[in-house]
Steps between C-alpha positions, in 0.01 A plus 500: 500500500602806696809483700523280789197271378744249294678453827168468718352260260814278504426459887199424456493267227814249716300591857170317324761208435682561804233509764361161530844358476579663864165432676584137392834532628412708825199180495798240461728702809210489728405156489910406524480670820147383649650151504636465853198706601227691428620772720728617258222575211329868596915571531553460165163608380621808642838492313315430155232843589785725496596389172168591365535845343865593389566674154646173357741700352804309553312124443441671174843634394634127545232376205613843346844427537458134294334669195765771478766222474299300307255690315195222524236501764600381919385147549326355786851438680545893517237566589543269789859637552354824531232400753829385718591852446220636613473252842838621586462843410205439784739385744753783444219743583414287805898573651474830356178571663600393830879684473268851483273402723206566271154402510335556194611307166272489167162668690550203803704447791837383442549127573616598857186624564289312313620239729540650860712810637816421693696224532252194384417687185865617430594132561249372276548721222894449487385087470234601213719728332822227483271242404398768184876538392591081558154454279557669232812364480376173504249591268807638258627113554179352355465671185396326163844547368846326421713537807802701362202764388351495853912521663481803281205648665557409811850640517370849332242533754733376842743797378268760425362424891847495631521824339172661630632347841835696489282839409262414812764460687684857412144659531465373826869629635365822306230582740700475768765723396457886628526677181500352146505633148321493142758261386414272784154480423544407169759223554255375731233504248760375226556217667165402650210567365630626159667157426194262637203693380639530159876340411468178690147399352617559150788360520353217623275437221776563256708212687264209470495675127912431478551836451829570469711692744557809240139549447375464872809751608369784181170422710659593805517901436178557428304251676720645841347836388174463459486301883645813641250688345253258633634565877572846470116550447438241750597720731340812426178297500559374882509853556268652278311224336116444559480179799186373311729481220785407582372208744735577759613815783612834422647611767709129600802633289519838731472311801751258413718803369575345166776580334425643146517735298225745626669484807873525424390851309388599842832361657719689250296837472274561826647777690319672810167428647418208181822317631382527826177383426646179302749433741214495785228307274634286225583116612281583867217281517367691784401802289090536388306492206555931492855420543545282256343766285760730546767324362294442233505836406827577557589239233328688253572907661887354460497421182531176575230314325541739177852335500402189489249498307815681247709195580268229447365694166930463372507117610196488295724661162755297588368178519316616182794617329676119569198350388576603141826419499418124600527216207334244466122597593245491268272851485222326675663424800699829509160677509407285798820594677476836394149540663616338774723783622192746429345280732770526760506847483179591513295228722265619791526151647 
């Protein structure tokens, strides 16, 4: 297989397991809340459409993150934990989503919109998007296994979201702030996405694996790498990605002013009529389609996107270099991790 495939076909091979396991459970949520009334069905029928289409990336590394610890195969009740994964990773999306105001999220509207502009739809999808992260929890509650294994899980998974909610948190305060850094935007990253798009979901799977603290901490370095990879890129595609690729708006991130790397280059180096020209356009949401254009190419006249690309390219060696040094993992699923980070660095989508 050529690189990138193992990793591709791992996805694929726990989504075919994974996907009728969360339109029963999405099934199972819908009819729990159609029993007062009927009113509240198209609601959630709305909540379960926006979790149509998503990588599954994470859902998968929770499965992955069992057979690394275990080396056999993820049964059914991983695959089930990862599904909860997946639900919630739905629902952080939905806050996410309405904290940036955007409107597009996997090629549909976000679940704001899908539901209604303005307050009712805001209202709504706050409701939906609680009732995601108290479901999957309840769903982690329920699985087929002995309870101090599914403590063990459970407890993983509450502090890797504690975690991600500390990073939101900071990236939040971040945008508000009048100047920021490279350093910034990588803590930010570090302790966000980095951690629940890649640490958190292994680690959970290692957990209900009783994987002991040493080898889920000689996880930590490179599986903390590779996610920043992961965002890093994620961020020159919501610049410079492809929207019928990428499912969701390129130009939300300049409106928003998001701070990241591309943009703390520009803070740091921009001198003259460019740092006029950032200063006037990134983080307005007033600015057009042309506009938004020009800070586009200032990102890449600035240097800005060549050093990041640079930067995401050494995360990429580094979480590759820590890869080999972890014990432990057998060469099969070394090769899968290994492809993952090609995957990371070099995704469209």
């Amino acid at each position: 297989m050529m690189h990138q495939d193992i990793f591709k076909s791992y996805i694929k091979a726990v989504v075919r397991q994974l996907e009728p396991e969360l339109i029963h459970s999405l099934e199972e949520l819908t009819a729990t809340a159609a029993q007062p009334s009927s009113l509240t069905t198209p609601l959630l029928d709305r909540f379960s459409l926006v979790n149509a289409g998503g990588k599954r990336v994470r859902s998968a590394l929770v499965a992955l993150g069992w057979e690394i610890a275990t080396n056999s195969p993820a049964p059914l009740p991983l695959i089930k934990a990862g599904v909860a994964y997946e639900i919630v990773q739905t629902a952080i999306l939905a806050h996410d989503d309405m904290m940036d105001r955007s409107e597009l999220r996997r090629g549909m509207p976000t679940l704001e919109y899908q539901l209604e502009s303005g307050h009712r739809g805001r209202s709504l999808a706050l409701v939906l998007a609680d009732m995601g992260y108290f479901w999957g929890f309840q769903s982690l509650s329920e699985l087929d296994l002995s309870p101090e294994v599914i403590v063990q899980g459970m407890r993983s998974f509450a502090s890797g979201m504690v975690k991600t909610g500390i990073g939101q948190l900071y990236d939040v305060e971040l945008t508000f702030r009048t100047s920021f850094t490279e350093a910034d935007a990588l803590k930010a990253i570090e302790w966000k996405t980095a951690f629940y798009t890649v640490t958190a979901p292994i680690r959970m799977g290692a957990a209900y694996a009783g994987a002991s603290k040493e080898f889920l901490d000689a996880l930590e370095p490179f599986t903390q790498a590779a996610g920043i990879v992961f965002q890093i890129v994620d961020d020159i595609l919501g610049v410079f990605g492809e929207e019928d690729e990428t499912k969701k708006s390129v130009s939300s991130d300049i409106l928003e002013g998001k701070r990241t790397v591309l943009a703390a280059y520009v803070e740091i180096y921009a001198t003259g009529a460019d740092r006029e020209l950032y200063d006037r356009y990134y983080g307005n949401r007033e600015i057009t389609p042309e506009q938004v254009a020009e800070i586009r190419e200032l990102f890449k006249r600035s240097g800005a996107y060549d050093h990041t690309m640079r930067l995401a390219q050494a995360y990429a060696d580094q979480a590759l270099g820590t890869l080999d040094t972890i014990e432990g993992i057998t060469d099969e699923h070394r090769a899968i991790l290994h492809d993952m980070v090609l995957f990371f660095l070099t995704r469209s989508a």
